[in-house]
Steps between C-alpha positions, in 0.01 A plus 500: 500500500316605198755636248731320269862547573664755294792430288860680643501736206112613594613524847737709431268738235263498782783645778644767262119634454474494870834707549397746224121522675681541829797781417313674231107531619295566162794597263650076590144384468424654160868345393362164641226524309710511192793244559165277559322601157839482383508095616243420330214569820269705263221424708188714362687764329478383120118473518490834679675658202340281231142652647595832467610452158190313389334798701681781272467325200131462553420870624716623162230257258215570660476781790170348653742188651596705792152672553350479863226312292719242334718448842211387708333241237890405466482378860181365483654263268771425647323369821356162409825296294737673736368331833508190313887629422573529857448137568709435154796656680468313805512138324775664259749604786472108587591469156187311391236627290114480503364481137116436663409883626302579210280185545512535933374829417252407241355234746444781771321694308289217354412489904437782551250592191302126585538502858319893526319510193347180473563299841378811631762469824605827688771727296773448750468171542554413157792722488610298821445148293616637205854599651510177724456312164831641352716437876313142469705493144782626619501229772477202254812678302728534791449126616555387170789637453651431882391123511513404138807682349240620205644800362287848545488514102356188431228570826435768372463429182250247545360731745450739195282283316312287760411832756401653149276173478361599812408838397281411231331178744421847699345668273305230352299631188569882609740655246496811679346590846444878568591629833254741650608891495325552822712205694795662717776320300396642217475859661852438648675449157349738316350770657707528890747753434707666824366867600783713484573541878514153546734431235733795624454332848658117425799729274598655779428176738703307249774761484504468887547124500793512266662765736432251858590188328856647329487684825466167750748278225756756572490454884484149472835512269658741746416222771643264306810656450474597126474823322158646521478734230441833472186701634514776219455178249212345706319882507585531153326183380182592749477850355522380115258247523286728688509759300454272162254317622275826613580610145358206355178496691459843452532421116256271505253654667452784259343182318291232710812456790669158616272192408449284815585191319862636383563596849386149635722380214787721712447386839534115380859637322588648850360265710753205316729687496513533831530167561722423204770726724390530854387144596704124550268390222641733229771471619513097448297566125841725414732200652334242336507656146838583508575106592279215650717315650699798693164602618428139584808469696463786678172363674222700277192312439567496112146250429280765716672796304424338176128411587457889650614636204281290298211570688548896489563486105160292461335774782616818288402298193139476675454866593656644182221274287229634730640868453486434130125377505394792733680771263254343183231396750469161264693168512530328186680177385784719369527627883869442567596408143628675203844719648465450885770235534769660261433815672478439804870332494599769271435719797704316729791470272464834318524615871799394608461188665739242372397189317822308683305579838642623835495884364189725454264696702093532524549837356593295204130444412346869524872618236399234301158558457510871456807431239213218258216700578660840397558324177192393429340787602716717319458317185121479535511906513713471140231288373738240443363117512606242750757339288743787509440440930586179502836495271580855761416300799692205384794743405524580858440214656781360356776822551401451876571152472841607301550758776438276777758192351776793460477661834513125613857416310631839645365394860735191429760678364540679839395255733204631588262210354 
């Protein structure tokens, strides 16, 4: 058993949506939907509207934001801080935080600019060390916290400072190392963009995915004895994304088409997610946020689910620092400084995922991301310095947070916490 009992009231919320699923097909899922929004389950629909907005209000100011142009440097950007994000929403669904991805990151690259330029080893392996070097990290936090009691903000704290230590040891006398143009990770961040076949190809694949796996969830909830939800929603979902996801690659490519770091940026959101909700393990991550001991009790592993976590948030922390070097093709001391902690967990939160853990989703990270970057892009386009970012960023930041404690209370309210 990997799910924390539900409370009678949430029991019963849960039956009524599975009667109105059941005798009304689409119409009883669509009023599901709502008596759940309704609750207080917003899930990712206030950062869904706020991105639009900030969207609109951007196009009206300036009417290059939306440009094919614009678009693809926006994802560009958005690439490096939010795969560091992703593992930020892992560790934050525990209901710890990890305050050291800026410097994990920073030491990567500091790797990977010595190790190639200087060491002269082979590209890939220094990639391989360099992202070894942050699950190493990740390694030391998890037993620290599972055999000491330490809590993940002072760890990580002191993993802030000392790892950023460890940077500059790296680097030695370098300030900055430059990263050759001609070297494939270079190439890859800034120059590999998707020819437009191939990007039309994984829309539709992806499209087709969505339809097998709502597809073989349904048969396993008719199996099961439950309602299975109707087949008009399931084609309905499959056709929408496919046809808004051909749009957007269609979009793009009247400019330079989908960068292949954005879409590797993608496949890690997918691939977590996937094992956020299809696996025992993300299963046990949800169960143990929403209450240690429960999970405890009902025989998870909670020490290895900490330690995993932590070791996946170090990882992403890793390869978003090397993505960030390879998109300037230099590595500097201020390599994983400056903003990459705030935003990074400004992505997570800004999201959706909840800072009382147990709720959230991988997708968290790319909403996030898009919802900071858009706002500093948008702002750079106005002309407008980075101060006016920073007091929008931290606006939002903390209405999610707002957003997130009120949709909490009315989860309580109903018994649904």
């Amino acid at each position: 058993m990997t799910k924390a009992p539900e409370t009678p009231a949430q029991f019963a919320a849960d039956l009524q949506d599975e009667r109105l699923i059941r005798d009304e097909g689409l119409a009883g899922a669509a009023r599901a939907f709502g008596r759940r929004v309704r609750g207080g389950d917003l899930g990712s629909l206030p950062v869904v509207i706020g991105l639009i907005v900030i969207w609109v209000v951007f196009q009206i100011l300036n009417p290059n934001f939306l440009s094919a142009n614009n678009l693809v440097n926006l994802t560009l950007q958005c690439a490096a801080i939010g795969t560091i994000s992703i593992g930020i929403v892992l560790v934050l669904l525990l209901g710890q935080i990890d305050l050291s991805v800026g410097s994990v990151s920073g030491v990567a690259a500091a790797i990977l600019g010595v190790g190639f330029t200087q060491l002269h080893w082979p590209l890939a392996l220094t990639v391989i060390v360099a992202i070894l070097a942050g699950s190493a990290i990740g390694f030391l936090y998890g037993i620290l916290f599972t055999r000491f009691g330490v809590p993940s903000f002072v760890i990580t704290l002191a993993g802030l400072l000392g790892f950023l230590g460890v940077q500059l040891w790296i680097l030695g006398p370098n300030s900055s190392i430059n990263i050759p143009y001609d070297s494939w990770i270079v190439k890859f961040a800034q120059q590999t963009f998707l020819p437009p076949w191939a990007a039309y190809a994984l829309a539709a694949i992806a499209a087709i995915a969505m339809f097998a796996s709502d597809w073989r969830r349904n048969i396993r909830r008719r199996k099961a004895g439950l309602s299975e939800g109707s087949m008009a929603a399931v084609l309905i979902k499959s056709g929408l994304l496919l046809i808004g996801l051909c749009i957007a690659v269609w979009y793009l490519s009247t400019d330079r088409g989908t960068g292949a770091m954005f879409l590797l940026f993608v496949i890690l959101v997918i691939v977590m997610n996937f094992f956020l909700t299809r696996t025992r393990w993300g299963r046990s991550v949800f169960a143990v946020g929403g209450s240690v001991e429960a999970a405890r009790r009902a025989g998870i592993k909670v020490n290895r689910i900490f330690i995993s976590v932590f070791i996946l948030c170090s990882t992403f922390a890793a390869v978003g620092g090397l993505l960030a070097a390879a998109r300037l093709a230099s590595v500097s001391a201020g390599s994983g400084g400056t903003d990459t902690n705030l935003n990074a967990i400004a992505a997570a939160v800004i999201g959706g995922t909840s800072l009382f853990g147990g709720r959230g989703s991988a997708w968290s990270a790319l909403l996030g991301i898009l919802v900071i970057q858009s706002i500093s892009n948008g702002l750079t386009l106005l002309n407008l310095d980075s101060s006016y970012r920073f007091m929008i960023t931290g606006a939002v930041l903390l209405l999610a947070v707002i957003i997130d404690s009120l949709s909490r209370r009315s989860r309580v309210s109903h018994g649904q916490a």
